[in-house]
N, C-alpha and C positions, 0 to 999 in steps of 0.2 A: 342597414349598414352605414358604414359612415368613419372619418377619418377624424382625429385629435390631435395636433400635429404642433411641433415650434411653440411649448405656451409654456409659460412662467405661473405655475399655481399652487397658493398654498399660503399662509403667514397668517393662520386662522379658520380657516373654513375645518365644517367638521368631516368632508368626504372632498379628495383634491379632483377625483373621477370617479363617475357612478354610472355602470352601467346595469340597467335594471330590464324584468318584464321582457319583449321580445327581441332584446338586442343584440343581435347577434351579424358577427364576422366582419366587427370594427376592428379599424388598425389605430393604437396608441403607440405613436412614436415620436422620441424626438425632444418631449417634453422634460423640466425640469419640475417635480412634485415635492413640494418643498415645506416643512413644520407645520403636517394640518393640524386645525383643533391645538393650537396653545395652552388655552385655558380648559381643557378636557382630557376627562382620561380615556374616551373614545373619538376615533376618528382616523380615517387609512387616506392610503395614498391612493389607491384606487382598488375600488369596489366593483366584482363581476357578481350583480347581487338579481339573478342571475345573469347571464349575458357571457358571450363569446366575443375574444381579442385576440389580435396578435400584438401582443406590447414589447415594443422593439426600440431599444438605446436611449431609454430612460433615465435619469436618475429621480431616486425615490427617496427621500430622507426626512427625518425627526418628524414623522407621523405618530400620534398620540398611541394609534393600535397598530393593527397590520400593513406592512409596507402595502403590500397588496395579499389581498384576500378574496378567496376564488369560492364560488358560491352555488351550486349545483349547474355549475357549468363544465361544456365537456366542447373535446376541439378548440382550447384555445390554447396559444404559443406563448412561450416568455423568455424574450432571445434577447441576451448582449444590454441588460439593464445592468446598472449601478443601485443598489437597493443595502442600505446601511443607513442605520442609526435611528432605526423605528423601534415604536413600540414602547415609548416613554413620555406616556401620557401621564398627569399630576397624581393621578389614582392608580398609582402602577400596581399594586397590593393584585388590584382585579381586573388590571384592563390591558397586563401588559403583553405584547405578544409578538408573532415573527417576522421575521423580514417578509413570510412569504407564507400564508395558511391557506387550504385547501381543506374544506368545509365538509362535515358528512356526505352531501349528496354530491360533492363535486366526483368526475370523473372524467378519465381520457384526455388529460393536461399533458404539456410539455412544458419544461425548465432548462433551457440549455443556453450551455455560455454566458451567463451572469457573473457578476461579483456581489457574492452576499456574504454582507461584513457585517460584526459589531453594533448588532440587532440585538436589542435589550431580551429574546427569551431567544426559540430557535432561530437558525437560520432559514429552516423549511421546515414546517411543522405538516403533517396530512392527518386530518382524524380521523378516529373511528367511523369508518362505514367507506372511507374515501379512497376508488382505487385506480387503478389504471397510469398514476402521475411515473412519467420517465424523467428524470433526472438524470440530463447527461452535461461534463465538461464544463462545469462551474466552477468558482472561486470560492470556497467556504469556508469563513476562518472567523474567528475573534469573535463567535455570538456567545451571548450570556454573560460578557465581559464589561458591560456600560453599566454605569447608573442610569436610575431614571431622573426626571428631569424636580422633581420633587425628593429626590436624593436616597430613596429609595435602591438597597443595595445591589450588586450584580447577581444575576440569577443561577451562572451556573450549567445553564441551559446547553444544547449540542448544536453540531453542526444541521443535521436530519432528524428529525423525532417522529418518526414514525408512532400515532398514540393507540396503547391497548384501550379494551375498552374501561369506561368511568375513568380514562384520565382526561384531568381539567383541559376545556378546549383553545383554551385562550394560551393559557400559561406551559402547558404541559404537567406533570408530575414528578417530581423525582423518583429517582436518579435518573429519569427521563430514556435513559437507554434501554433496549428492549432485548435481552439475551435470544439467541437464535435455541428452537425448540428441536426436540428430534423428529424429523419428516415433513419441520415446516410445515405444520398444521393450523398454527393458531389464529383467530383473526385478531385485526386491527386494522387500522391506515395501512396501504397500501397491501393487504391481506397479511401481513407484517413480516414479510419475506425476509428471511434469512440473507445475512451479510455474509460473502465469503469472510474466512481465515485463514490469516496469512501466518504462516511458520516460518520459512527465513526468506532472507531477502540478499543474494550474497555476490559480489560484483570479483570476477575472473577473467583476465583476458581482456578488457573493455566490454561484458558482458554482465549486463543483471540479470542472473535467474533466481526466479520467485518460485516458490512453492507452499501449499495448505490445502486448504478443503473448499469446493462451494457443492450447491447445490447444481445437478444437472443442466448443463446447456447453458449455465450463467452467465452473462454479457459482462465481463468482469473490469471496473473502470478503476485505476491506479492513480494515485496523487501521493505528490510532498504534503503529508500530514504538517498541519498546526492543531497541537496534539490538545484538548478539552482535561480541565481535571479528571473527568472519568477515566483519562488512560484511552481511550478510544479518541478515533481521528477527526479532525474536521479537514476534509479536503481540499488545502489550497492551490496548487501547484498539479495542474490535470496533467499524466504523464503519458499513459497508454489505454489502448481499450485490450482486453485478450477474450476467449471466450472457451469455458471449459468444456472441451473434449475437442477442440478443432483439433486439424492437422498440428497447429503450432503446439499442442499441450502435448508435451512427453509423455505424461504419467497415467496411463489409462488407468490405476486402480483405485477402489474404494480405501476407507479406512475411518476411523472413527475418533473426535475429539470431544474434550470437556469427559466429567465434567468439573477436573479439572483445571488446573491453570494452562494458557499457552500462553509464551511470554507475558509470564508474569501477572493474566489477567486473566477474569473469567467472562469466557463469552459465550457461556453457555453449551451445547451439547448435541451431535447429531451422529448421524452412520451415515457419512454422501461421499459423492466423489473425491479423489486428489487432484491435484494439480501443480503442471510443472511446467514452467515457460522459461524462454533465454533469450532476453532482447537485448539488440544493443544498450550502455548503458545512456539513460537517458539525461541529458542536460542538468545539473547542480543536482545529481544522485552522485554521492559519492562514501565511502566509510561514516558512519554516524549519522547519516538521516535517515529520519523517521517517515516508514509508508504508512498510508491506508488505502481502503478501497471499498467499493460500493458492491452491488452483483441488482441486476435486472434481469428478471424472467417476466418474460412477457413485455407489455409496459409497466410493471412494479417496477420501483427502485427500493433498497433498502438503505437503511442506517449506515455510516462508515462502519469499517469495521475498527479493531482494537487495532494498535499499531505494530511494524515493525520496526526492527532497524539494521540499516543496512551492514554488512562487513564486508571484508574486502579481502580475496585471498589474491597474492598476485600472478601471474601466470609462471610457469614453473622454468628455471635456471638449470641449463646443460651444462658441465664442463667434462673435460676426460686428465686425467693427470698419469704418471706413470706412478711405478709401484713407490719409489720414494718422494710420491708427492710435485712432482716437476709438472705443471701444465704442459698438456699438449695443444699447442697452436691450431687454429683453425685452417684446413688445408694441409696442413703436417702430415709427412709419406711414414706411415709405421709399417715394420717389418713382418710379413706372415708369420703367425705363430708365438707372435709378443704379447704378453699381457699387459694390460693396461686397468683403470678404473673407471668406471664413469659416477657423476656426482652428479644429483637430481635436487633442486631444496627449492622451496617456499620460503619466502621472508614475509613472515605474516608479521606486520607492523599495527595492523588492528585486534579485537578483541576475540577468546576462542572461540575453535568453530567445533560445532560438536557433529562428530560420524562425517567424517570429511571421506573422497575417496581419489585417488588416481592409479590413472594408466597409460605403461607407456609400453611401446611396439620397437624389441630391438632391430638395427636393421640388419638386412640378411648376408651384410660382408663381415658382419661379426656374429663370432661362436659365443655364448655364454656359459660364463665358467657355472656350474653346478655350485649350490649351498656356498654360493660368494654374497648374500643380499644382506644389507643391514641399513635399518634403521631408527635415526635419531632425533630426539625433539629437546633436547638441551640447550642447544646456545641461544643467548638471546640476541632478537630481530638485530640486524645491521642499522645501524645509522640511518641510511636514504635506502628509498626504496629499493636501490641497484647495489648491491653490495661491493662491498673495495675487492680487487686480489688477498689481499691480506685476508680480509674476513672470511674470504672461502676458503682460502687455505686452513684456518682456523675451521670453520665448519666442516671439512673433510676430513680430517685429523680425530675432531669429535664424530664423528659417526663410525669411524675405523676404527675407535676403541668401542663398541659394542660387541654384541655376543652378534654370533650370525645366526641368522634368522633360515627355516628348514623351507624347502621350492615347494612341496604342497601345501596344500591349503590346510589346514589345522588350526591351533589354538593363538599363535601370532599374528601380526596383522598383515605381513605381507606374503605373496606366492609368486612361483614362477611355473609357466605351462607354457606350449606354440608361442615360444620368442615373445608372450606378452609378461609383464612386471603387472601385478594390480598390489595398491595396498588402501587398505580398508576393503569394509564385506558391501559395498555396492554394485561392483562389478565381478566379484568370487565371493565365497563362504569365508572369509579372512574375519581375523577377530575387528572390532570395531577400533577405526583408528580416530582420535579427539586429537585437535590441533591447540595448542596452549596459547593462550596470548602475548604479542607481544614478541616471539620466538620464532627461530628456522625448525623448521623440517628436511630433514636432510634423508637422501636412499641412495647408496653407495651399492654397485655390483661390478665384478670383475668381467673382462669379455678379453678376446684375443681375435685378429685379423685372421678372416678365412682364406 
C-alpha cells in the first residue's frame, strides 16, 4: 500500500497513474491528472490494472481514453473526484471512452459523490461480466456532448451504460441504453438491473410525491435530470435516496408497464412493484423539471431512468359565501339553520393532471345539504397563483351554473357519504376526474349551521 498525494501529472505520459500486480489499498488523493497521452489515442488518468484505491478529490481531465478505468479490481472507493473531459484521444473512432470504465473482471467498486461531466462516450460505462459497482450521489451530466480532440464528432453517449453483452468495451454501442426486461433477468454490466420508472412527479402543498414501478426492495436515488437525446436522464442534481416498500412508500401494490410508452418513451417492460412517496419538495424542484433516477439492489446500480416532469397542483382554496354570492368572513357568527355555500378550487396554473383526486371532511357544526355537490373545470387559471376576490367570485358563479352532481357514488365524479366529499375514484368508485391545464377546479356544496 501506499499513498499518491498533491502531484501535478499528465501533459503527455501515456498512463497519469498505474496501479498494477499486487497493489492494493492505496490512497489517490488530492492530485490534479491532467491531458495524458496527447499525441495518442490511448491513455487514462489512472489505471487500477489491477490494483485497489480509494481515489479521493481528484481532478481527472483530457485523458486520451478512460478518465479512470478499473480493472479486475474489487474494494476500491471513488469519492468527490472531478473527472471530465476524457476520452479524446486523436484515434477517437476506437479509443474513445468514459469518464469512468469498469472492466469485465472488475468487481465490488464504489462511485460516490463525484462530478462526471462531458466525457467524450459514457459517463460511467461497466461491462459485460462487471458487477457489484454501487453508484451513489454523483453529478452526471453532458457526456457524449464533446468532440474529440481530432475533431471527431460527439457521441451521443449516456449518463450510465450499463453494457449487454458483444457491446463495444471501449465506446459502448448504440443506442447505448438498455430497456429494463420483465423479472430482470438479463445479464450484462452490473447484471443490467433494471432502472426504476417514474410515472408522475407532482408537487401539492410544498410537497413532491413521485410515483412508478421498480423492482423489489430498490434503493431508489432521485436527481434533477440533464436529460441525454435518448429521452432518458443523466443525473445531475442528487435530490433524495427512497427505497421501495419502506414505511415511507404508500403504495404497497404490483402493477405492470411497457410495453408500451410511459411519458412518452419506451422503457421497456415488467410486472414489479408500485411505488408512492411524498417528500418535501426539494430545492430548484419546482413545475417543469425534469426527474430521473437510478435503483440499486444489492451493490448493482442501474441506468438513469427515462425522465419526468414535474407538475404542480396548488394546495386547495376554502371560501364560504351566502346564497347570493356575499363572502362570508373569516370568524363571521352565522345563524343556526342558514344556509350558506362553500367553494373548494385548485388554480392549476401548470400543465394537466390526469386522474387527480380529492378529499375533504365537513366539519361537524355543519349539516350538509343532500344533492347540493357540483363541479366545474371551465374558468381558466387566475392570474397569480393566489386568486383576486374577483376571480373567485367569478369561479363560484361558474361552477353554480352546473348541473348537480347525485351523493353516491356512480357514474359522475364526485360523492358524498360520513360528512366526507371525494372527487375522483382514488379514494371512492367515482368516475375518473382529469384536471385540464392551465384552469380552476372548482366543488361547490351547500351546508347549514347545526
Amino acid at each position: 500500500n501506499g499513498t499518491i498525494r498533491n502531484n501535478l501529472i499528465g501533459f503527455g505520459g501515456i498512463r497519469g497513474i498505474l496501479l498494477s500486480g499486487n497493489s492494493l489499498n492505496w490512497t489517490i488523493d488530492d492530485n490534479e491528472i491532467r491531458d495524458n497521452s496527447l499525441d495518442d489515442a490511448f491513455g487514462d488518468g489512472i489505471a487500477l490494472d489491477p490494483g485497489s484505491a480509494d481515489v479521493t478529490g481528484n481532478l481527472v481531465t483530457g485523458s486520451a481514453s478512460q478518465g479512470i478505468v478499473v480493472t479486475g479490481s474489487s474494494g476500491s472507493t471513488i469519492t468527490n473526484n472531478t473527472i471530465s473531459g476524457n476520452g479524446i484521444g486523436t484515434d477517437s473512432a476506437s479509443g474513445n471512452a468514459a469518464g469512468i470504465t469498469f472492466r469485465p473482471t472488475a468487481s465490488g467498486n464504489t462511485v460516490d459523490l463525484n462530478i462526471i461531466s462531458a466525457n467524450y462516450a459514457a459517463g460511467l460505462s461497466v461491462n459485460d461480466g462487471g458487477t457489484g459497482m454501487r453508484v451513489s450521489k454523483n453529478s452526471i451530466f453532458a457526456n457524449g456532448t464533446i468532440v474529440a480532440r481530432n475533431g471527431d464528432p460527439a457521441t451521443g453517449q449516456i449518463g450510465i451504460d450499463l453494457n449487454e453483452p458483444g457491446d463495444d468495451l471501449s465506446a459502448g454501442t448504440p443506442p447505448f441504453v438498455s430497456l429494463n426486461d420483465s423479472g430482470d433477468s438479463l445479464p450484462g454490466g452490473n447484471d443490467l438491473v433494471n432502472y426504476p420508472v417514474l410515472d408522475t412527479a407532482i408537487i401539492s402543498g410544498g410537497n413532491l410525491t413521485l410515483t412508478g414501478w421498480a423492482r423489489p426492495g430498490s434503493v431508489i436515488e432521485l436527481f434533477i435530470a440533464n436529460a441525454d437525446p435518448t429521452g432518458f436522464g443523466e443525473g445531475e442534481t442528487y435530490l433524495a435516496t427512497l427505497t421501495e416498500g419502506s414505511g415511507a412508500d404508500t403504495d404497497a401494490g404490483t402493477g405492470s408497464y411497457g410495453p408500451g410508452l410511459v411519458n412518452g418513451l419506451s422503457q421497456g417492460s415488467d410486472n414489479t412493484n408500485r411505488f408512492r412517496f411524498t417528500i418535501p419538495a426539494p430545492a430548484g424542484v419546482s413545475s417543469g423539471t425534469t426527474l430521473t433516477a437510478t435503483g440499486t439492489l444489492g451493490t448493482n446500480t442501474s441506468e438513469f431512468s427515462g425522465i419526468v416532469t414535474v407538475s404542480l397542483i396548488p394546495e386547495i382554496r376554502k371560501g364560504a359565501y351566502l346564497l347570493d354570492g356575499t363572502p362570508i368572513a373569516d370568524g363571521a357568527t352565522m345563524p343556526q339553520g342558514v344556509e350558506f355555500k362553500f367553494l373548494l378550487y385548485i388554480n392549476n396554473t401548470g400543465p394537466g393532471v390526469t386522474d387527480a383526486s380529492i378529499q375533504d371532511v365537513l366539519d361537524p357544526l355543519f349539516a350538509y345539504e343532500p344533492g347540493s355537490l357540483q363541479v366545474d373545470n371551465s374558468v381558466p387559471a387566475c392570474a397569480a397563483q393566489l386568486c383576486t376576490p374577483a376571480e373567485e367570485s367569478a369561479i363560484l358563479a361558474s361552477v353554480l351554473a352546473t348541473p348537480f352532481l347525485s351523493d353516491a357514488v356512480d357514474a359522475d365524479t364526485a360523492s358524498y357519504a360520513a360528512a366526507t366529499v371525494n372527487v375522483g375514484n382514488q379514494d371512492a368508485a367515482n368516475a375518473q376526474l382529469d384536471i385540464a391545464a392551465n384552469s380552476v377546479l372548482a366543488i361547490a356544496l351547500s351546508a347549514r349551521v347545526q
